[in-house]
Structures are given as C-alpha cells and as structure tokens.
C-alpha positions as CSV (number, residue, x, y, z in Angstrom):
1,X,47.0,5.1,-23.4
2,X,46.5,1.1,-23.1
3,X,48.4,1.3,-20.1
4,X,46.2,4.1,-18.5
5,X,43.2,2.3,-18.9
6,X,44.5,-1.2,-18.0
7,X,44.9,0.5,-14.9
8,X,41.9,1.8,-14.3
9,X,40.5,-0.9,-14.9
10,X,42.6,-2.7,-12.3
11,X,41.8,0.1,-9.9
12,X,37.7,-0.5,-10.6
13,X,38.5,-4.2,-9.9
14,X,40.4,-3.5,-6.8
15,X,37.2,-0.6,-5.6
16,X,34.6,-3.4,-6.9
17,X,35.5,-6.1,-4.4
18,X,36.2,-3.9,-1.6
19,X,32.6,-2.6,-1.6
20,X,30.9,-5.9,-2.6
21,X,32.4,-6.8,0.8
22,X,30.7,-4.6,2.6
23,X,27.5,-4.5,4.6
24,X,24.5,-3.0,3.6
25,X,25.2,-0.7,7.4
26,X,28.6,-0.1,5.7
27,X,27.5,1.1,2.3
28,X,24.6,3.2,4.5
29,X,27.9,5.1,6.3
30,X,29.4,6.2,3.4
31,X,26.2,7.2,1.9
32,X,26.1,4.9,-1.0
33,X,24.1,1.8,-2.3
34,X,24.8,-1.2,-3.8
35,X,23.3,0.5,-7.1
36,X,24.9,3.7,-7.3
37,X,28.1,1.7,-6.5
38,X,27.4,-0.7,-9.9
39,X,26.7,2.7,-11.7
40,X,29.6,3.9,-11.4
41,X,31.9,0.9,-11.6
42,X,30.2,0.5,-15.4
43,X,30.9,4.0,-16.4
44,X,33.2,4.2,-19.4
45,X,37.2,4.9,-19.3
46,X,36.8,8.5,-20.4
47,X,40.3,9.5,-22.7
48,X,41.8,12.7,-21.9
C-alpha cells in the first residue's frame, strides 16, 4: 500500500515537471491548461 502510493506520487512528480515545461501552444495542443493540469496533480491517492 505505502509502496503504491510512493509511486504515484513519484509518477505525479515525474507528469508535474514535464507539463510545467511546456508552452502555453503546447498545453493548448493537448487540450489542457495550466489549471486543469494543477487540479488534477492535487487530487488525492485514491486506495483500492
């Protein structure tokens, strides 16, 4: 269980500056924005 969510954590880390890297034309391509994308990187681990 630790383990599971110390890597999704790493994985949100990893997504985090990946898209912080990108340009605002970037973020428009894949149809996101730079709020949606902080949304989502601050939802909750969810347990199974």
């Amino acid at each position: 269980m630790l383990v599971d969510i110390m890597r999704i954590r790493r994985e949100r880390s990893r997504a985090w500056y990946q898209l912080a890297a990108m340009t605002e034309r970037e973020l428009q391509d894949c149809g996101m924005t730079r709020s949606e994308i902080a949304y989502e990187l601050k939802k909750p681990i969810r347990r199974k």
